[in-house]
PDB file of the backbone (N, CA, C, O) and the ligand in Angstrom, with CONECT records:
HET     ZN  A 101       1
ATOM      1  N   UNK A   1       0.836  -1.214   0.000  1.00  0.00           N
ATOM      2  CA  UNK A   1       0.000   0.000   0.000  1.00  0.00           C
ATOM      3  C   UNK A   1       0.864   1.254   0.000  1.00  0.00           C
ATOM      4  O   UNK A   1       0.544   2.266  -0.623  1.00  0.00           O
ATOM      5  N   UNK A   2       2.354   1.105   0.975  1.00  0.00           N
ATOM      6  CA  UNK A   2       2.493   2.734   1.027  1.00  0.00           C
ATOM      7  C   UNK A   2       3.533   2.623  -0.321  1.00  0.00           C
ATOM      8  O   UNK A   2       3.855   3.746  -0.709  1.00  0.00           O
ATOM      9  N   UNK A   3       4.057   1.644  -1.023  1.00  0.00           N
ATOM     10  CA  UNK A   3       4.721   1.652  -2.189  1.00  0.00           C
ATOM     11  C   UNK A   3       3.931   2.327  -3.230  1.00  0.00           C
ATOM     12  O   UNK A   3       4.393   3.188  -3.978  1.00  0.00           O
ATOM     13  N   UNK A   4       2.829   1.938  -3.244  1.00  0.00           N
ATOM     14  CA  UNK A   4       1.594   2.518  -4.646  1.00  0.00           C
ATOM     15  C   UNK A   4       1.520   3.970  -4.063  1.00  0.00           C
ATOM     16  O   UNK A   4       1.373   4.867  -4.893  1.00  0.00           O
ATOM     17  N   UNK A   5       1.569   4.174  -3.286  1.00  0.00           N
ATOM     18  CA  UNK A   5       1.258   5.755  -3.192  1.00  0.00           C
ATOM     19  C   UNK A   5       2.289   6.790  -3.245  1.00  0.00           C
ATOM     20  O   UNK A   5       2.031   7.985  -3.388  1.00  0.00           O
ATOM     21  N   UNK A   6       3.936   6.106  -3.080  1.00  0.00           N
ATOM     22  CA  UNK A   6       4.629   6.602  -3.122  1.00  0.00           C
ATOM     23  C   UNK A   6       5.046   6.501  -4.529  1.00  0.00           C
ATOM     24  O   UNK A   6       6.034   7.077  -4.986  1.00  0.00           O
ATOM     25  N   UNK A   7       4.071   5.576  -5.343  1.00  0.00           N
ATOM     26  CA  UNK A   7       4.999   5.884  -7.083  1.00  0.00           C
ATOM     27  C   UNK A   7       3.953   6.574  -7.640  1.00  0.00           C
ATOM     28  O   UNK A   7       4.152   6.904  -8.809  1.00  0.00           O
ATOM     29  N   UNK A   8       2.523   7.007  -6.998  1.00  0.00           N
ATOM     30  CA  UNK A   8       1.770   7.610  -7.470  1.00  0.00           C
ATOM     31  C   UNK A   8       2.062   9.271  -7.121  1.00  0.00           C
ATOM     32  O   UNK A   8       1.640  10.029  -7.994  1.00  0.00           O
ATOM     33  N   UNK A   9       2.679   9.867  -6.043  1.00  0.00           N
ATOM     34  CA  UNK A   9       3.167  10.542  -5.659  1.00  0.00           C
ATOM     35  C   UNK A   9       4.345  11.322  -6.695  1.00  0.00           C
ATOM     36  O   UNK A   9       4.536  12.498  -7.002  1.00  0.00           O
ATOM     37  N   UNK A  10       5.008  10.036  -7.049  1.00  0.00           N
ATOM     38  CA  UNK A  10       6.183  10.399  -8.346  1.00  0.00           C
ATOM     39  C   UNK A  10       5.656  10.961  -9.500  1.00  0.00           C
ATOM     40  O   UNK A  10       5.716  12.123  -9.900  1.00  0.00           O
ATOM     41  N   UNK A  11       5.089   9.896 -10.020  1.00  0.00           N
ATOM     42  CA  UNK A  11       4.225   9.934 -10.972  1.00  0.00           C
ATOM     43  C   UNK A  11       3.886  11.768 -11.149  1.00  0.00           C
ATOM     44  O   UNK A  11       4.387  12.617 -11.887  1.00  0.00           O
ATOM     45  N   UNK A  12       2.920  11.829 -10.203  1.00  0.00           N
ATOM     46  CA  UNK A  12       2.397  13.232  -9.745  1.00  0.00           C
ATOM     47  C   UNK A  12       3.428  14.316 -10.397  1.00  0.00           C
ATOM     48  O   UNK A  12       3.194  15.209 -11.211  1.00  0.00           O
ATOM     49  N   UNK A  13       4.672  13.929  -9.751  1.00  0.00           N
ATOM     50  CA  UNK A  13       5.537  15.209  -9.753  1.00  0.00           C
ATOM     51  C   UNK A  13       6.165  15.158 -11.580  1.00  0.00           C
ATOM     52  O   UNK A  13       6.192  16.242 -12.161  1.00  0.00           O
ATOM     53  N   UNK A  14       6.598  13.977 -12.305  1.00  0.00           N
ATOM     54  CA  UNK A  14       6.879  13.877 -13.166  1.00  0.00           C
ATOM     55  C   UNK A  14       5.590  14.389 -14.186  1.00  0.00           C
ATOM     56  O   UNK A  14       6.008  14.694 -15.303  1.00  0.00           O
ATOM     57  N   UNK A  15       4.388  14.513 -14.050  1.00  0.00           N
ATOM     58  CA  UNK A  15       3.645  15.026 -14.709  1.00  0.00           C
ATOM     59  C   UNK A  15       3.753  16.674 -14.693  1.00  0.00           C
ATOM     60  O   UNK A  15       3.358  17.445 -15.568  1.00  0.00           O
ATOM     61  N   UNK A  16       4.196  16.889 -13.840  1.00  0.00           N
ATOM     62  CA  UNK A  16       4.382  18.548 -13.146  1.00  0.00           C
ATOM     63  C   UNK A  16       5.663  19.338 -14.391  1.00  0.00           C
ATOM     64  O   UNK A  16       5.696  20.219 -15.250  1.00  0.00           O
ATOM     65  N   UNK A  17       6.635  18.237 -13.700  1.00  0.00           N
ATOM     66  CA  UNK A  17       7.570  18.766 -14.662  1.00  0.00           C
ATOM     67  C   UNK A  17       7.539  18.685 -16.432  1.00  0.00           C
ATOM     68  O   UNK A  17       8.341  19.075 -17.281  1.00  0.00           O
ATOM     69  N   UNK A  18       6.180  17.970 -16.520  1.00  0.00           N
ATOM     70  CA  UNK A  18       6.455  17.941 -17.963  1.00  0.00           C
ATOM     71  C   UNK A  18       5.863  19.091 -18.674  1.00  0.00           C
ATOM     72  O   UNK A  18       6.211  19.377 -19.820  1.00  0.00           O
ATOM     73  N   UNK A  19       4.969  19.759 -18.012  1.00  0.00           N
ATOM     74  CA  UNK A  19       4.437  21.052 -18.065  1.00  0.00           C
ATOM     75  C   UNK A  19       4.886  22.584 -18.010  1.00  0.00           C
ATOM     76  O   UNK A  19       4.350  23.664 -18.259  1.00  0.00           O
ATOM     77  N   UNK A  20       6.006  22.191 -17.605  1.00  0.00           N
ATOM     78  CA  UNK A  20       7.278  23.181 -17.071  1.00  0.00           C
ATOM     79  C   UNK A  20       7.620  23.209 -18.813  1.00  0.00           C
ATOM     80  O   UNK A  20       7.412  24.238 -19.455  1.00  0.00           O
ATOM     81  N   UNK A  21       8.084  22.134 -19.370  1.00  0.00           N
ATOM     82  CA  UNK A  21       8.881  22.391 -20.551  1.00  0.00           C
ATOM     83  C   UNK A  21       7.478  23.128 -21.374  1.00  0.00           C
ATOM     84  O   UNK A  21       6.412  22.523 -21.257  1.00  0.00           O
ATOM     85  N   UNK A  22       7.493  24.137 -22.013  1.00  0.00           N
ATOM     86  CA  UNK A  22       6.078  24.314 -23.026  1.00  0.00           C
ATOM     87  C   UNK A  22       6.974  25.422 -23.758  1.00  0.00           C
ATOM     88  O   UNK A  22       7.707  26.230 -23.188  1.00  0.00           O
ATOM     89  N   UNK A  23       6.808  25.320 -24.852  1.00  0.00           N
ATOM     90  CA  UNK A  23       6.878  26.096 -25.486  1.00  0.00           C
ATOM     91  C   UNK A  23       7.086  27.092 -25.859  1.00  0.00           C
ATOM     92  O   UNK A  23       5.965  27.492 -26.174  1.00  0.00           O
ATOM     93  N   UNK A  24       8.012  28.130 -26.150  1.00  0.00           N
ATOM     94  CA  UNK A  24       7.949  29.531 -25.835  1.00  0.00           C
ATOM     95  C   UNK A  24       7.478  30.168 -27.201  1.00  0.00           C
ATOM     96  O   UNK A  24       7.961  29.853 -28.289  1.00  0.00           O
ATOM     97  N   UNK A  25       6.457  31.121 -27.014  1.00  0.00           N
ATOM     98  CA  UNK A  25       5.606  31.940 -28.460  1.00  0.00           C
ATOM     99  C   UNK A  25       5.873  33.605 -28.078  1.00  0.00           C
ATOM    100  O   UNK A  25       5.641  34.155 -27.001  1.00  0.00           O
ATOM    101  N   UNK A  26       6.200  33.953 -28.802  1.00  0.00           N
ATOM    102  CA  UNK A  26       5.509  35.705 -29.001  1.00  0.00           C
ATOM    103  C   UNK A  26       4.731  36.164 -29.585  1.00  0.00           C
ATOM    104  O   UNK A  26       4.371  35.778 -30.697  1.00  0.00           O
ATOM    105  N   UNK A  27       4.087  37.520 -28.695  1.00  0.00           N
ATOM    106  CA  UNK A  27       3.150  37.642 -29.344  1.00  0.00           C
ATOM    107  C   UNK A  27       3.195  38.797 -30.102  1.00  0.00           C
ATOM    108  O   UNK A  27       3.631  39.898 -29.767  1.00  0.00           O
ATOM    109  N   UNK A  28       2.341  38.194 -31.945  1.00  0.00           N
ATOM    110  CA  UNK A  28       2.854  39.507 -33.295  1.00  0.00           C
ATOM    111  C   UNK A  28       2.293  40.569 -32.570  1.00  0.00           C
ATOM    112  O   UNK A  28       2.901  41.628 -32.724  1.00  0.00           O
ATOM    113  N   UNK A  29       1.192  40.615 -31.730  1.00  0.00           N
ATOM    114  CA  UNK A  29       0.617  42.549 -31.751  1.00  0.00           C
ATOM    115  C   UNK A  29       1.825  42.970 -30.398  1.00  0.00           C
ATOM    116  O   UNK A  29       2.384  44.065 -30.457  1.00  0.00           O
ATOM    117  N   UNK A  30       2.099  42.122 -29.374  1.00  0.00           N
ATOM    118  CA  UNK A  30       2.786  43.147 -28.521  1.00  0.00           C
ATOM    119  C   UNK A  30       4.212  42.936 -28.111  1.00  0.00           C
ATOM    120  O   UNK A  30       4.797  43.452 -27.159  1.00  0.00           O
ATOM    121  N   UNK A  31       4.738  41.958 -29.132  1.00  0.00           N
ATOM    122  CA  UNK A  31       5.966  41.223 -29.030  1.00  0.00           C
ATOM    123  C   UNK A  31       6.600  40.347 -27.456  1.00  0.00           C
ATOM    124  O   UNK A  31       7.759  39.990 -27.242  1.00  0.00           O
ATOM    125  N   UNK A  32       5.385  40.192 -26.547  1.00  0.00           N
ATOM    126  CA  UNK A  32       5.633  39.584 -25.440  1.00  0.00           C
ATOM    127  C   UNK A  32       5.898  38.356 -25.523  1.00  0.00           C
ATOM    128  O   UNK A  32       5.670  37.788 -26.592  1.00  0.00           O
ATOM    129  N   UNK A  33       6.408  37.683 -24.495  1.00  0.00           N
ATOM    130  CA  UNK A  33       6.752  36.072 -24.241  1.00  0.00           C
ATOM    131  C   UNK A  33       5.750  35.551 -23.607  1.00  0.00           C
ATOM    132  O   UNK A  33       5.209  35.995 -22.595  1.00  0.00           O
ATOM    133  N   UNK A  34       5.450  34.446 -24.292  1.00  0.00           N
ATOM    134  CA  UNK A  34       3.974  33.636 -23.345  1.00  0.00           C
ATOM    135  C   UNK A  34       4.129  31.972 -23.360  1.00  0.00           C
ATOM    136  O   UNK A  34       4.249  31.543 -24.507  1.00  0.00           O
ATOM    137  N   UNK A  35       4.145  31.239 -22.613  1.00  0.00           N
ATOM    138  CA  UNK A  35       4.464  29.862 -23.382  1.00  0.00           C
ATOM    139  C   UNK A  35       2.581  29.184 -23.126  1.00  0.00           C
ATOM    140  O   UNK A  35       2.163  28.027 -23.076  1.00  0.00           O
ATOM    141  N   UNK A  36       1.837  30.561 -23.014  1.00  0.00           N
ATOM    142  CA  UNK A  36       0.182  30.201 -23.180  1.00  0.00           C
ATOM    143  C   UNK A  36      -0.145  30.539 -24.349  1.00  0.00           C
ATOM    144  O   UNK A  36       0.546  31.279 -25.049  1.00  0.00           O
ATOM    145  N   UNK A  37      -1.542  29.896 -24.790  1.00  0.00           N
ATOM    146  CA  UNK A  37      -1.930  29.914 -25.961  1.00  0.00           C
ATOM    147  C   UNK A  37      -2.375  31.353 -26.565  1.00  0.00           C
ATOM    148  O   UNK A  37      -2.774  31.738 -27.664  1.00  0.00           O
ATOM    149  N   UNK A  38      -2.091  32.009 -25.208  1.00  0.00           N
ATOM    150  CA  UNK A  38      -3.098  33.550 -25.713  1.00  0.00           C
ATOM    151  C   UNK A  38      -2.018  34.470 -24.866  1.00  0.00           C
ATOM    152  O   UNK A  38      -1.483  34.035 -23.846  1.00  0.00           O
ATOM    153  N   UNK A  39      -1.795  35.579 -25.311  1.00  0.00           N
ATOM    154  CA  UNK A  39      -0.867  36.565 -24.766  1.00  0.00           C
ATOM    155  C   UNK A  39      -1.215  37.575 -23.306  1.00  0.00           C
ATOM    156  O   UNK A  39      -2.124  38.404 -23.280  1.00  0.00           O
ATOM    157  N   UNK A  40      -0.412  37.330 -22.311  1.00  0.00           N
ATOM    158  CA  UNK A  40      -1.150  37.426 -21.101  1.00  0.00           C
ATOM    159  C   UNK A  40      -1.239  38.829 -21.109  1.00  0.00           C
ATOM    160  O   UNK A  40      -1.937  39.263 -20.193  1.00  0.00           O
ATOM    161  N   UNK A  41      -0.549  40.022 -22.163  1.00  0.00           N
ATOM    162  CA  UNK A  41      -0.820  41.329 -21.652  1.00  0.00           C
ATOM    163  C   UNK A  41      -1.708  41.645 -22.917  1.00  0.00           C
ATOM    164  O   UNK A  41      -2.780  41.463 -22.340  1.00  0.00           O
ATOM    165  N   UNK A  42      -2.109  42.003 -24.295  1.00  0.00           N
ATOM    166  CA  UNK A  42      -3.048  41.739 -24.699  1.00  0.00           C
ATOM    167  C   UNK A  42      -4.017  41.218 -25.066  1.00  0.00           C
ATOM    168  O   UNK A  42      -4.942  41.761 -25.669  1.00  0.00           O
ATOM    169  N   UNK A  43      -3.945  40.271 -24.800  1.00  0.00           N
ATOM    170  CA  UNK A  43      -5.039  39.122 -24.996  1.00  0.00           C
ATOM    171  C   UNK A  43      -5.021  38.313 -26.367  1.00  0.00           C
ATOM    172  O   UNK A  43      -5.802  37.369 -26.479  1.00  0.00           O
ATOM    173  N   UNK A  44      -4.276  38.597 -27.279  1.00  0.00           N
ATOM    174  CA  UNK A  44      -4.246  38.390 -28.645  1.00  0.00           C
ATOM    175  C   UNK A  44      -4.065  37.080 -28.713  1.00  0.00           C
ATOM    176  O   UNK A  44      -3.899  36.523 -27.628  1.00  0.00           O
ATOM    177  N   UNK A  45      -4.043  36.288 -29.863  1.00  0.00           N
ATOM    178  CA  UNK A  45      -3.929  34.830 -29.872  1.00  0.00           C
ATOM    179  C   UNK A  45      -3.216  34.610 -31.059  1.00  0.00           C
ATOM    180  O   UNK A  45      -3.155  33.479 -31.542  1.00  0.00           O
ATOM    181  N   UNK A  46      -2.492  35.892 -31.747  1.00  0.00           N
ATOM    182  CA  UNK A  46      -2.196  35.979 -32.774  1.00  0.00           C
ATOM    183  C   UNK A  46      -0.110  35.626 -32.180  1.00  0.00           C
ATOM    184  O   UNK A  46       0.708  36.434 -31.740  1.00  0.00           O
ATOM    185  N   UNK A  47       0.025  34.209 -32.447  1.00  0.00           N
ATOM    186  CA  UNK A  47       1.752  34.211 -31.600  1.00  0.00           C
ATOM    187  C   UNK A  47       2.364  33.161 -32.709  1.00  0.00           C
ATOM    188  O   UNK A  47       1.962  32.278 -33.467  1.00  0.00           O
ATOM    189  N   UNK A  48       3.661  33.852 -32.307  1.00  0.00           N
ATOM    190  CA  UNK A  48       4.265  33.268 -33.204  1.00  0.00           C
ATOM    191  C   UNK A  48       5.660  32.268 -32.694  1.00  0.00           C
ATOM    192  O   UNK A  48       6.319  32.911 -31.877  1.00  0.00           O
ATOM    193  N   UNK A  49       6.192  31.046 -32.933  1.00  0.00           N
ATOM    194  CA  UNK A  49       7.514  30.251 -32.710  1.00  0.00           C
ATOM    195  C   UNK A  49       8.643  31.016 -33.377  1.00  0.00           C
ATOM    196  O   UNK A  49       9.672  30.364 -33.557  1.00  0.00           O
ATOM    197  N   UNK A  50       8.636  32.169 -33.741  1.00  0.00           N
ATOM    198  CA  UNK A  50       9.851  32.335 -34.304  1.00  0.00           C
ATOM    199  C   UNK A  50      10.024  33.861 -34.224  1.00  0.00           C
ATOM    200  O   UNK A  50       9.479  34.769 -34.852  1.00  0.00           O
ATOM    201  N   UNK A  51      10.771  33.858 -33.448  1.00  0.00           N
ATOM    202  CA  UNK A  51      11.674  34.852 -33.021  1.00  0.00           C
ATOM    203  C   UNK A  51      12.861  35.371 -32.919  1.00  0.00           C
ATOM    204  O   UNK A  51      13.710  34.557 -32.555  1.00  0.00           O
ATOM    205  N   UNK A  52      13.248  36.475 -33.115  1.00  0.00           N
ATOM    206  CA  UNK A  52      14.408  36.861 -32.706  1.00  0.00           C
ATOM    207  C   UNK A  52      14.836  37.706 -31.881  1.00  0.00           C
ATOM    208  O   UNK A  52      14.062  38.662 -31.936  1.00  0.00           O
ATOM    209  N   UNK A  53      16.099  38.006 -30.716  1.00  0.00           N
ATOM    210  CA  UNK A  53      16.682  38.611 -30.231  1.00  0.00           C
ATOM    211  C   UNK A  53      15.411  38.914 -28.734  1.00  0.00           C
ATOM    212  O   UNK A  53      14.221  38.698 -28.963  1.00  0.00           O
ATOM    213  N   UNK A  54      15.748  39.293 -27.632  1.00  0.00           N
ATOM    214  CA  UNK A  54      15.284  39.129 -26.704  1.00  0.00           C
ATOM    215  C   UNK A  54      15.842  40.204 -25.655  1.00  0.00           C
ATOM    216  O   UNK A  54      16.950  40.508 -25.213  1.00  0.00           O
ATOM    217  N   UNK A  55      14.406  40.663 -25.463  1.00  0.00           N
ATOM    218  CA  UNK A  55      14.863  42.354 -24.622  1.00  0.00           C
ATOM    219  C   UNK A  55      13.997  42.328 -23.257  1.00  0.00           C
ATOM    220  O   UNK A  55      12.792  42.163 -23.442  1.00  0.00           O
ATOM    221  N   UNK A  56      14.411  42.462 -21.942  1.00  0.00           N
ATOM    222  CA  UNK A  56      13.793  42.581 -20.826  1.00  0.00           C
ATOM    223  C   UNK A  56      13.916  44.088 -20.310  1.00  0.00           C
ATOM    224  O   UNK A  56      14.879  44.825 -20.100  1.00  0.00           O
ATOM    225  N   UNK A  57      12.537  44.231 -20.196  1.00  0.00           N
ATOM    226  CA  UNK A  57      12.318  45.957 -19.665  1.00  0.00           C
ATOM    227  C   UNK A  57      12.003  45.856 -18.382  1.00  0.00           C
ATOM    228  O   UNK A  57      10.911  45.338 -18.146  1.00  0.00           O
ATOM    229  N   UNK A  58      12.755  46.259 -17.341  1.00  0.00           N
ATOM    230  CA  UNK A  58      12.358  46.606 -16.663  1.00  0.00           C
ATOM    231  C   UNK A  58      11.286  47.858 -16.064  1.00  0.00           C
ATOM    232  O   UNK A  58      10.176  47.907 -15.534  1.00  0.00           O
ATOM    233  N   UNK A  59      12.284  48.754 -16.472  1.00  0.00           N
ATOM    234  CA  UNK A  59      11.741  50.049 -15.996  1.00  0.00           C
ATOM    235  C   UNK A  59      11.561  50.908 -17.389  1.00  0.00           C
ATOM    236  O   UNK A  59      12.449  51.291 -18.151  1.00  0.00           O
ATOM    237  N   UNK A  60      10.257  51.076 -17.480  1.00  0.00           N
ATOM    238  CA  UNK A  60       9.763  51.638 -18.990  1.00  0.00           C
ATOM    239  C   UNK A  60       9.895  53.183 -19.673  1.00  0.00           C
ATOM    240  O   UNK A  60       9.803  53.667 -20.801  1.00  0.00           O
ATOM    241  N   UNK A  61      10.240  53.790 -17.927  1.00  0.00           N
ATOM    242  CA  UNK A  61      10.113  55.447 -17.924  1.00  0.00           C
ATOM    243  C   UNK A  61      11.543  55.290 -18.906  1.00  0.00           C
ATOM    244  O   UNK A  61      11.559  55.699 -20.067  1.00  0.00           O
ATOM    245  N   UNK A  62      12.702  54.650 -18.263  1.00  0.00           N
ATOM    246  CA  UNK A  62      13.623  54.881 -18.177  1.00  0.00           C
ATOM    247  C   UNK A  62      14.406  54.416 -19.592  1.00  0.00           C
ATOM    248  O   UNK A  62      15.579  54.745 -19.765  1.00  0.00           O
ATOM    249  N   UNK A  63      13.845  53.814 -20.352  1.00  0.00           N
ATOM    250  CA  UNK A  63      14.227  52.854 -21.436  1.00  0.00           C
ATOM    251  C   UNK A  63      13.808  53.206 -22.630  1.00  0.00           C
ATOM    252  O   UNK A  63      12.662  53.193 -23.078  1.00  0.00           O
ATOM    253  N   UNK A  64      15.236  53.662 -23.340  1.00  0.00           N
ATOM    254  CA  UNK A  64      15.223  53.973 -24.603  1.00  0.00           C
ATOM    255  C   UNK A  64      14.492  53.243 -25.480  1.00  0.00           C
ATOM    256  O   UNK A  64      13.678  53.667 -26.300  1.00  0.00           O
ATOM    257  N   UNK A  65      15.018  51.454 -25.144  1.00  0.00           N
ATOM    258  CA  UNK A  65      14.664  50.581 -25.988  1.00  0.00           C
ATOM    259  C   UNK A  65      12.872  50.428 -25.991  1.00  0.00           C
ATOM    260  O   UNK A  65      12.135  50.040 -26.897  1.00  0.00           O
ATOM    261  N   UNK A  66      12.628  50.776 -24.962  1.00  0.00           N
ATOM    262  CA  UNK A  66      10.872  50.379 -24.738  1.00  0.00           C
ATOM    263  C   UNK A  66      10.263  51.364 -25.641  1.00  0.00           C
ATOM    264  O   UNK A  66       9.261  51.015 -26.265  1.00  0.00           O
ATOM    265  N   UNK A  67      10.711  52.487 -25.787  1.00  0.00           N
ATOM    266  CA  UNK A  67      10.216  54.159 -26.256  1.00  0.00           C
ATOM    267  C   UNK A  67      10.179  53.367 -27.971  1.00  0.00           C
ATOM    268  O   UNK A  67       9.195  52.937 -28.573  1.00  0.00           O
ATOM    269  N   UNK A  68      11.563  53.394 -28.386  1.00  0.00           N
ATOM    270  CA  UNK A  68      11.360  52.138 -29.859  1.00  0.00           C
ATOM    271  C   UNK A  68      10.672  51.340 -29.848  1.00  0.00           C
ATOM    272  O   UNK A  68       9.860  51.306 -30.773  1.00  0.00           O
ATOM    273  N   UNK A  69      10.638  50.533 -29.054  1.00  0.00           N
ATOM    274  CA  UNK A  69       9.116  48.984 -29.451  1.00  0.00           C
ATOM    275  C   UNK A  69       8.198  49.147 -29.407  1.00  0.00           C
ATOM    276  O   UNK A  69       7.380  48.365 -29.891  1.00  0.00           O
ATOM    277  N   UNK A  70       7.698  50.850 -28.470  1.00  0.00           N
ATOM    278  CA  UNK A  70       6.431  51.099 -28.274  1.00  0.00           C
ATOM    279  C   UNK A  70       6.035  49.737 -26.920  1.00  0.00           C
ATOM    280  O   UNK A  70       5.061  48.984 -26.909  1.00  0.00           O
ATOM    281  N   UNK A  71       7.096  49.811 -25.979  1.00  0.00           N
ATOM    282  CA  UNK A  71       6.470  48.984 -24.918  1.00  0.00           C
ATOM    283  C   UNK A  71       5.723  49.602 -23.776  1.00  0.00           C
ATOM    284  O   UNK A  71       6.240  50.672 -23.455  1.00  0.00           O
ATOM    285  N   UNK A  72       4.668  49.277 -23.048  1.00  0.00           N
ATOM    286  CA  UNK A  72       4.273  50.382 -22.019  1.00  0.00           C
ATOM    287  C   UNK A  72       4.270  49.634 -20.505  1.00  0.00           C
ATOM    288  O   UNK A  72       4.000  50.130 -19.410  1.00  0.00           O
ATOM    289  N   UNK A  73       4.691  48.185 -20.869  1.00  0.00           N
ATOM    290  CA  UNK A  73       4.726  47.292 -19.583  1.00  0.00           C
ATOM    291  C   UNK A  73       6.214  46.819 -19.376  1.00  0.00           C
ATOM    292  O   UNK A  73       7.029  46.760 -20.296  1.00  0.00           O
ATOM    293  N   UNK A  74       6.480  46.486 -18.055  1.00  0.00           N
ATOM    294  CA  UNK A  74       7.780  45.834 -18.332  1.00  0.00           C
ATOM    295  C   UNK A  74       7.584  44.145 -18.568  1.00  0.00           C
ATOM    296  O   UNK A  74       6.522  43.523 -18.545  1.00  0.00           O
ATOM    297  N   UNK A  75       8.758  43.694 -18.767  1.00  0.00           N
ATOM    298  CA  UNK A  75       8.292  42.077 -19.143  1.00  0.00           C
ATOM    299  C   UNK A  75      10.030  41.722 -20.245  1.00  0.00           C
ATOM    300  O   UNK A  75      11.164  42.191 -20.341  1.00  0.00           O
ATOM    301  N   UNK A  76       9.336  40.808 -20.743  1.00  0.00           N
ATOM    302  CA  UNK A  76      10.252  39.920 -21.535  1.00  0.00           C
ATOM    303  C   UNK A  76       9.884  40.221 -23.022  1.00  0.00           C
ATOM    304  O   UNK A  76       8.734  39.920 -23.342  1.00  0.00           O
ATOM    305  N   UNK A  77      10.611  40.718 -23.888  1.00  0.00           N
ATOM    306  CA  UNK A  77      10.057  40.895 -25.480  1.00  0.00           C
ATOM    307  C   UNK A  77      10.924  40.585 -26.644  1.00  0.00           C
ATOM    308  O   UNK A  77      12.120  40.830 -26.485  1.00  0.00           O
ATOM    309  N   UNK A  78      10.590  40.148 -27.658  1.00  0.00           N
ATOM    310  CA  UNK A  78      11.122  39.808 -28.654  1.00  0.00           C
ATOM    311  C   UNK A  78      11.628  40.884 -29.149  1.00  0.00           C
ATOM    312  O   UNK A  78      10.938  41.826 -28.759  1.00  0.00           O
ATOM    313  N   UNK A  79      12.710  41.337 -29.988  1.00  0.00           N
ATOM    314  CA  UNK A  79      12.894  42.167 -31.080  1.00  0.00           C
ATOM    315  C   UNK A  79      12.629  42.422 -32.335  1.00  0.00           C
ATOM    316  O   UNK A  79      12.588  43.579 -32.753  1.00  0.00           O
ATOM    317  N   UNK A  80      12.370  41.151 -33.254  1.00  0.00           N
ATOM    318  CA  UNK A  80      11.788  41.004 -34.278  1.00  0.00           C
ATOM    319  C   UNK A  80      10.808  39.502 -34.367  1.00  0.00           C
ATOM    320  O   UNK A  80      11.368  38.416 -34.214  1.00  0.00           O
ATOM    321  N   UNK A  81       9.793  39.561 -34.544  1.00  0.00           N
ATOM    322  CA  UNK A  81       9.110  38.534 -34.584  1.00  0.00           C
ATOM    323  C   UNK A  81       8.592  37.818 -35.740  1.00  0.00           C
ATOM    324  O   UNK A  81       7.683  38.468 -36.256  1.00  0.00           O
ATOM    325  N   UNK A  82       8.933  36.242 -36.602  1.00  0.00           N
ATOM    326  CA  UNK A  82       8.313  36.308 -37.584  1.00  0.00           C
ATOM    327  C   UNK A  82       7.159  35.294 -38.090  1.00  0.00           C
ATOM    328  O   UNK A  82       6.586  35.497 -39.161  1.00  0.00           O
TER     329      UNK A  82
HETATM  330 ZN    ZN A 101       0.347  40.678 -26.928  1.00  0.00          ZN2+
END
């Protein structure tokens, strides 16, 4: 009995981690990182596997690069998306 529960227990966790690995997409309208089917800051569903180059904003006041992408959140973003 406590053997079955302890490989069901495993089991458990190995399902966990397989969920961890997913996919990474951007999204075409706001160039964000999502590895969900839909883009968590616009909502768009419009994403793409292929990307290039990779820019983290922190602080948006402060960031040249955000002022160019037209970013208004901070986060994780693609540079060119195709
Ligand atoms: Zn988006």
């Amino acid at each position: 009995m406590r053997r079955k529960r302890q490989r069901r227990l495993l089991n458990q966790k190995l399902k966990r981690s397989d969920k961890m690995v997913k996919k990474t997409y951007v999204c075409r309208e706001c160039k964000m990182f999502t590895t969900e089917k839909e883009c968590p800051n616009c909502k768009s569903r419009d994403l793409s596997a292929s990307w290039k180059g990779l820019v983290i904003i922190n602080k948006v006041e402060d960031s040249e690069v955000a002022k160019l992408l037209e970013i208004d959140k901070p986060g994780k973003y693609a540079l060119f998306v195709g």
